[in-house]
C-alpha positions as CSV (number, residue, x, y, z in Angstrom):
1,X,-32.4,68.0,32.8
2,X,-32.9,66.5,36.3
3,X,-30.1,63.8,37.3
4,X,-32.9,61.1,36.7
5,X,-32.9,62.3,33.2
6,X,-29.5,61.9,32.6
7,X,-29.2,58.8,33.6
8,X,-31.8,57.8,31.6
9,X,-30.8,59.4,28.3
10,X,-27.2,58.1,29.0
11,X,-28.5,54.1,28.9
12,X,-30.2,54.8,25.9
13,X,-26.6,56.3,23.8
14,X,-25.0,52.7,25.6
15,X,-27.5,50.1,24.3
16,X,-27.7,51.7,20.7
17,X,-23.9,51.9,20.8
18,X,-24.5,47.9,21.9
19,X,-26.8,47.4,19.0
20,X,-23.9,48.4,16.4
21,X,-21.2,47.1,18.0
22,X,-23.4,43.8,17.9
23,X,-24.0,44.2,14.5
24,X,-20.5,44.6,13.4
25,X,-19.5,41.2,15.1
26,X,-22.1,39.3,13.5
27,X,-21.0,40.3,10.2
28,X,-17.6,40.0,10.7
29,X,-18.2,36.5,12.1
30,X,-20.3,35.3,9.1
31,X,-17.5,36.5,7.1
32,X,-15.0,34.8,9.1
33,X,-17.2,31.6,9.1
34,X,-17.5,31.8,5.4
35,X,-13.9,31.7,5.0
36,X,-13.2,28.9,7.6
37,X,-15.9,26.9,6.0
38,X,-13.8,27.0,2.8
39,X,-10.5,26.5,4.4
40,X,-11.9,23.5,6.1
41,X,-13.5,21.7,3.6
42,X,-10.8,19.4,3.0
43,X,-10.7,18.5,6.9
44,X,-14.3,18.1,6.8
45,X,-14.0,15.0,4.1
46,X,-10.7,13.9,6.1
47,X,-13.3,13.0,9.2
48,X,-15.8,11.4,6.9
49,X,-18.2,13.5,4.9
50,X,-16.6,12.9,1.6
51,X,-13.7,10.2,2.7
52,X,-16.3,8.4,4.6
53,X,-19.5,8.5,2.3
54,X,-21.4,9.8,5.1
55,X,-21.9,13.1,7.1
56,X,-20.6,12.9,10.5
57,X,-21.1,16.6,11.8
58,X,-24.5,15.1,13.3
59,X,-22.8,11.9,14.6
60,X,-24.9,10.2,17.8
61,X,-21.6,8.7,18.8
62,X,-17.5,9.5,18.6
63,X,-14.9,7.1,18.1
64,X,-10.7,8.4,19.1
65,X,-8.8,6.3,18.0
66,X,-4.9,6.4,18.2
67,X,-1.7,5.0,18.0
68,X,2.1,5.5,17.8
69,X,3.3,5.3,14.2
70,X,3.3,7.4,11.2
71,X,0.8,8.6,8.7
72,X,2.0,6.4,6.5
73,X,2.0,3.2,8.3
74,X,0.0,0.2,8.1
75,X,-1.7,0.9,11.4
76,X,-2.9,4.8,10.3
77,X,-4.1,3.4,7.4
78,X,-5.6,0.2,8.8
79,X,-7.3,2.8,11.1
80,X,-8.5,5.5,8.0
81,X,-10.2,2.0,6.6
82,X,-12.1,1.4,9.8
83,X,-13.1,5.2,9.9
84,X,-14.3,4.9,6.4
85,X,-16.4,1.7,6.5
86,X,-18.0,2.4,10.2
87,X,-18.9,6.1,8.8
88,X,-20.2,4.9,5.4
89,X,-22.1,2.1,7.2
90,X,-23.1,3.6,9.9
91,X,-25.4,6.5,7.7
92,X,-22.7,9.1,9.5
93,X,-24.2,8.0,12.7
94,X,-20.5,7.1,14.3
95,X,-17.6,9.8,13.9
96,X,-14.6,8.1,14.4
97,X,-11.4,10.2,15.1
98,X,-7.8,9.1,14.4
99,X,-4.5,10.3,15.7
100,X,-1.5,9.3,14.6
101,X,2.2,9.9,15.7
102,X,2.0,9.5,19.4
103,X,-0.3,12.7,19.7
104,X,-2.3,10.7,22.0
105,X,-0.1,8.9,23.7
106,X,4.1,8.5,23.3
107,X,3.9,4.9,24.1
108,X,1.5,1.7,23.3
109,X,1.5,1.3,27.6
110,X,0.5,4.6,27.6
111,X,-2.6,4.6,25.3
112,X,-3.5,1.3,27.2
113,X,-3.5,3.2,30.3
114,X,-6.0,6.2,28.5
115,X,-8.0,3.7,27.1
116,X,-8.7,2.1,30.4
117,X,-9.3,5.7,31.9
118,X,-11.4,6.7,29.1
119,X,-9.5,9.1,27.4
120,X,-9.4,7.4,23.6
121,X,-11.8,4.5,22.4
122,X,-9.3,2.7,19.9
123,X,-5.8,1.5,20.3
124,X,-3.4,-0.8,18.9
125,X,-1.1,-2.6,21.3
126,X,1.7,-4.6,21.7
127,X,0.9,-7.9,23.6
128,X,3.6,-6.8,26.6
129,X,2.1,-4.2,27.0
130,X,-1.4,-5.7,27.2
131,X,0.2,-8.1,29.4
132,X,0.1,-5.6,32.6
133,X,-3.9,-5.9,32.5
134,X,-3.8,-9.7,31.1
135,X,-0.7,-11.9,31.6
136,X,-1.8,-14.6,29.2
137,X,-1.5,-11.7,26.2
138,X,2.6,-11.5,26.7
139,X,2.4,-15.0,25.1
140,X,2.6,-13.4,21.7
141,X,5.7,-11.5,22.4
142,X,7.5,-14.7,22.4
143,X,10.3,-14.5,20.2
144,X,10.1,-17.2,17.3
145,X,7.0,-18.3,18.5
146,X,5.8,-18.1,14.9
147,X,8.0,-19.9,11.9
148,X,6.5,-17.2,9.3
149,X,4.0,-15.2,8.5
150,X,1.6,-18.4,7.2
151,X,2.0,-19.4,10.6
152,X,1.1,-16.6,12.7
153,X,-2.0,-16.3,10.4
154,X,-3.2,-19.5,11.0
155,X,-3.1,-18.8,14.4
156,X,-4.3,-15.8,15.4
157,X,-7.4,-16.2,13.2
158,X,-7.7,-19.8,14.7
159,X,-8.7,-21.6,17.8
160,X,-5.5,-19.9,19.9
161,X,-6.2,-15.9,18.6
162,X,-10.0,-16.3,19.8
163,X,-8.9,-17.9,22.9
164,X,-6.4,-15.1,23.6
165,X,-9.1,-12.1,22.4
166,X,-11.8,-13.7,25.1
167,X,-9.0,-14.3,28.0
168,X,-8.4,-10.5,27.2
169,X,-12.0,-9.4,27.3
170,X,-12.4,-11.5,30.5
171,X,-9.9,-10.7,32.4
172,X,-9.5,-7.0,31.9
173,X,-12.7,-5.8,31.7
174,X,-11.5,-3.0,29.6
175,X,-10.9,-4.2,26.4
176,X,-12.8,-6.1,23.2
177,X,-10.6,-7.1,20.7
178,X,-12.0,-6.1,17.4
179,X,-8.9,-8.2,15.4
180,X,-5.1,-8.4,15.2
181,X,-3.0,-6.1,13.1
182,X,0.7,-7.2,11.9
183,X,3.8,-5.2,12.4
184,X,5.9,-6.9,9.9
185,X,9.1,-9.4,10.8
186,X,11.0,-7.8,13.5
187,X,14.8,-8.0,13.2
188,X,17.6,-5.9,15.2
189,X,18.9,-3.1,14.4
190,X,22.7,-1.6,15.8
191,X,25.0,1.0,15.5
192,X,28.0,-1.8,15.3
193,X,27.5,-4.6,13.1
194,X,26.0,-8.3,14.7
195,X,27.1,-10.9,13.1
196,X,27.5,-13.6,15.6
197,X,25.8,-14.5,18.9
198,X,29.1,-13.2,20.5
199,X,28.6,-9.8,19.1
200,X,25.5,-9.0,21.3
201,X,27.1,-9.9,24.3
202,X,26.5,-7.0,27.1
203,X,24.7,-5.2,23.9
204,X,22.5,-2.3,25.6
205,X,19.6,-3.1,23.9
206,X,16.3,-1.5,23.6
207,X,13.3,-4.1,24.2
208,X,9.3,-3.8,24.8
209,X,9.0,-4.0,29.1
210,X,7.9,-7.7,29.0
211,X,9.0,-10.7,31.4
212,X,9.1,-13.0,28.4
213,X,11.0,-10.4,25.9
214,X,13.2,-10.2,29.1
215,X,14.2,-13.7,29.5
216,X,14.6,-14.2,25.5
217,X,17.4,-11.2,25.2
218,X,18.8,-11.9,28.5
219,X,19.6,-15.3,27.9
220,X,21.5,-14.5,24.2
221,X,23.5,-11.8,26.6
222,X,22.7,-8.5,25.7
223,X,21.6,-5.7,28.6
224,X,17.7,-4.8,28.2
225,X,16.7,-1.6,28.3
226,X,13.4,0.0,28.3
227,X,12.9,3.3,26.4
228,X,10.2,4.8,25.1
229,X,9.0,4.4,21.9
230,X,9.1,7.8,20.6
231,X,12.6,8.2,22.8
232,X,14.7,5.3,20.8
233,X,16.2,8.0,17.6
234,X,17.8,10.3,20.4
235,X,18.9,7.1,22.8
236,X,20.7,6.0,19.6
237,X,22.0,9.1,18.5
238,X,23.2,10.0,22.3
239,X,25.2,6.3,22.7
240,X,22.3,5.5,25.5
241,X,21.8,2.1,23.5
242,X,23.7,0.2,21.3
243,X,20.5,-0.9,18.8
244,X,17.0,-2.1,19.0
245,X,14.6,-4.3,17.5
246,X,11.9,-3.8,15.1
247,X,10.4,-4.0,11.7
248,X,11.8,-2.7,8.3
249,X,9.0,-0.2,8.4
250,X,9.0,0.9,11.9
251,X,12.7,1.6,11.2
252,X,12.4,3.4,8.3
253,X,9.5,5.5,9.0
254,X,11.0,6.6,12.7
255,X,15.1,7.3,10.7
256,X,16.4,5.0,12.9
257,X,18.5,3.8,10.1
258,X,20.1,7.0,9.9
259,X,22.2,5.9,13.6
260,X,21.8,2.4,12.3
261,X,23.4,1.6,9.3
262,X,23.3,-2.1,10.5
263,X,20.2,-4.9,10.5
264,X,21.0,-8.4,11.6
265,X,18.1,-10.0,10.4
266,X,17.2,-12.6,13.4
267,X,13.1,-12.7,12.1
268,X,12.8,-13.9,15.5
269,X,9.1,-11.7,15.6
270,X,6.4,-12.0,13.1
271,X,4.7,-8.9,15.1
272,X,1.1,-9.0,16.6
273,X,-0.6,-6.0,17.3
274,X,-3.7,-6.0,19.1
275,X,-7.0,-4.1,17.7
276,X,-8.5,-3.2,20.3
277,X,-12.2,-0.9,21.5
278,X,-13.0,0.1,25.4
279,X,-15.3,-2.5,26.3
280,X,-17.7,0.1,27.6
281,X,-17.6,1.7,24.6
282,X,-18.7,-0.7,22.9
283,X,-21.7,-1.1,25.2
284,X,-23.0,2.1,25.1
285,X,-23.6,1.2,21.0
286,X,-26.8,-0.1,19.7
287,X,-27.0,-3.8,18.5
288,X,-26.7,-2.7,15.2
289,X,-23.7,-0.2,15.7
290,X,-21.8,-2.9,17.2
291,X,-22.5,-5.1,14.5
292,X,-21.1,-2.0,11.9
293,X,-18.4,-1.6,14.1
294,X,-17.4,-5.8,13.9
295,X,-18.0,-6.2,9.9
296,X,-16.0,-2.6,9.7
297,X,-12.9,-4.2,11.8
298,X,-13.0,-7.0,9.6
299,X,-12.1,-4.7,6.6
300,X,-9.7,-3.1,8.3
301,X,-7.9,-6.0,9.5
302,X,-7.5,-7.1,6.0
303,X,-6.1,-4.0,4.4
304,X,-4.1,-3.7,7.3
305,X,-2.4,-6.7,6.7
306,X,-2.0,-6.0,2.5
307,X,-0.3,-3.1,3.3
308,X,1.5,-4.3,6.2
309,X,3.0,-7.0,3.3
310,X,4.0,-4.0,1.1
311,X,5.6,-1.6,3.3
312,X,8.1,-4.3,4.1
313,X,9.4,-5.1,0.8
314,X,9.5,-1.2,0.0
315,X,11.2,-0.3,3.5
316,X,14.0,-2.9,2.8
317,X,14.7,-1.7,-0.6
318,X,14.8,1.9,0.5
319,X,17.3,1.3,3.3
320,X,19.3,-0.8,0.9
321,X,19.5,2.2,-1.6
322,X,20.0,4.1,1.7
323,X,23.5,2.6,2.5
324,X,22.0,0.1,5.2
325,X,23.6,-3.2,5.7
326,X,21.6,-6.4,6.4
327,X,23.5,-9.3,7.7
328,X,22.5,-12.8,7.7
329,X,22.6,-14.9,10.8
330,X,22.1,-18.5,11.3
331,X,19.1,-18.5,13.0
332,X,18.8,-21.6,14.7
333,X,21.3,-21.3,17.8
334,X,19.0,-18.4,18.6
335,X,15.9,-20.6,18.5
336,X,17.2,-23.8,20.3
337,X,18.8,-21.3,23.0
338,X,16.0,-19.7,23.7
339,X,13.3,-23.0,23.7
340,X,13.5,-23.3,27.3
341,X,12.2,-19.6,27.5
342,X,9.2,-20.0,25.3
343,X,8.2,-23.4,27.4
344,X,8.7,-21.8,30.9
345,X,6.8,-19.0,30.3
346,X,4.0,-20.4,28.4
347,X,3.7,-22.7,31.5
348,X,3.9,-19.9,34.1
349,X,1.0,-18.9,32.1
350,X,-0.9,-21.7,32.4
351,X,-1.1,-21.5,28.5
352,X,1.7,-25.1,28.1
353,X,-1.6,-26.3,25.9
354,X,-1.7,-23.3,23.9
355,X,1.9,-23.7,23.2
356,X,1.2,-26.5,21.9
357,X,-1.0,-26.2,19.8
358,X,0.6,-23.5,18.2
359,X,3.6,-24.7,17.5
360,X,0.9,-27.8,16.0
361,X,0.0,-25.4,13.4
362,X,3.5,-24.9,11.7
């Protein structure tokens, strides 16, 4: 056999070795596909072919949506409703995605920032931190700027919510508001009990990084401090802070009770959370996407809210059993204290109208 020859009968053994090797794999990956296909059918209906009512493996378009809480708080499951309707209505022609627990993003400033970068679709937001892209939006961090939860409804689904939602769109750019969620009543929360204005005095206190939360705690003396919001359990447990503020829910759900046997309940926040879409998003949907996407943020907005009601009864009662103390306080030093605040910076804003007629609505 001449060299030639061998080199020609040698290719020949390597591409029929190929052939089997080739073989092999593609049965062992329609074995392994099988499987995974099995194992994954649950998953599958979690993203909307059986939760949703619709298959999404085809989708044209894909929705991430994230936020900071649990699984099993009002804004995950606001969030699963707005998945299912937009899938369901949609035909399976939107997949939308959501991640819960900070995967995204540690902090609500942080998922603002991603959101403006491109990196998820769907947030929800505190107004402060909303208020680095559009100042007006801090206006609804205002402690007791609502008198209860009849209140804050009546305005942010009237004539001040739609004013804010359009200076938002305007201004940023970024964002469409597609509704407001509700984080409950926000109270404080501390390792040493608070029973009297003098008790928070030099307090180091963990607050939202806003001008107007700012000048509300720093004029009933405690020491703001800004941590992040997946941060504040080991700040407690380490002594970094003295307590925080936030709903019965948010407390629960994130153990902070565990450090803080001790709520002071102040109610000086019925919570606003905007619901909010990238603006280009948005625009890269069909007229009749969008118009899915606003009836399907409708429905989510309202169980949102339902559940939002529910969790706080529960949370309360489960702390209670849990060994938690909750201590009156006379609100109203706290409020007349603080008016001067709410008027300044409403004005700062330009917004002394909207303050107005807010506080017209009680």
């Amino acid at each position: 056999m001449t060299r030639k020859q061998l080199q020609r009968a040698t290719a020949v053994v390597l591409a029929m070795g190929m052939m089997v090797m080739t073989g092999c794999n593609s049965a062992a990956n329609s074995v392994t596909a099988s499987a995974s296909q099995e194992a994954g059918g649950a998953q599958t209906a979690a993203n909307g072919t059986e939760a949703g009512g619709a298959d999404v493996t085809d989708a044209e378009f894909k929705l991430i949506a994230a936020h900071v809480s649990t699984e099993t708080h009002s804004f995950h499951l606001g969030l699963e409703e707005f998945k299912k309707q937009v899938e369901e209505k949609s035909g399976g022609r939107i997949e939308v995605e959501v991640h819960a627990n900070g995967e995204l993003g540690g902090n609500e400033d942080e998922l603002v920032q991603k959101m403006a970068t491109g990196t998820v679709d769907i947030i929800i937001s505190a107004p402060s931190f909303m208020a680095q892209s559009v100042k007006a939006a801090d206006l609804l961090s205002l402690p007791y700027l609502f008198s209860g939860v009849e209140h804050w409804e009546a305005v942010m689904d009237g004539n001040p919510g739609q004013e804010i939602s359009r200076l938002v769109e305007e201004q940023s750019g970024l964002f469409k508001v597609l509704g407001y969620f509700k984080d409950g009543i926000r109270n404080m929360y501390t390792i040493k009990p608070v029973e009297t204005l003098e008790d928070m005095k030099d307090m180091k206190f963990r607050i939202q990084n806003s001008p107007t939360q700012i000048a509300f705690w720093s004029e009933l003396g405690v020491q703001p401090t800004f941590i992040a919001f997946n941060e504040i359990y080991q700040a407690l447990q380490n002594g970094v802070i003295d307590g925080a503020e936030n709903s019965y829910a948010q407390i629960a759900q994130q153990k902070h009770y565990e450090v803080c046997k001790n709520i002071t309940q102040t109610e000086h926040d019925v919570a606003t959370r905007f619901f909010l879409i990238s603006q280009q998003k948005y625009n890269e949907l069909p007229e009749d996407l969008q118009a899915v996407v606003d009836e399907a943020a409708v429905l989510a907005v309202e169980k949102q809210r339902a559940v939002d009601l529910e969790l706080d009864a529960k949370y309360k009662d489960e702390m209670e059993k849990a060994g938690v103390t909750f201590i009156a306080i006379d609100k109203e030093p706290l409020i007349e204290m603080t008016d001067e605040v709410r008027r300044k910076a409403a004005d700062e804003m330009g917004l002394g109208a909207m303050l107005d007629e807010i506080l017209s609505l009680k």
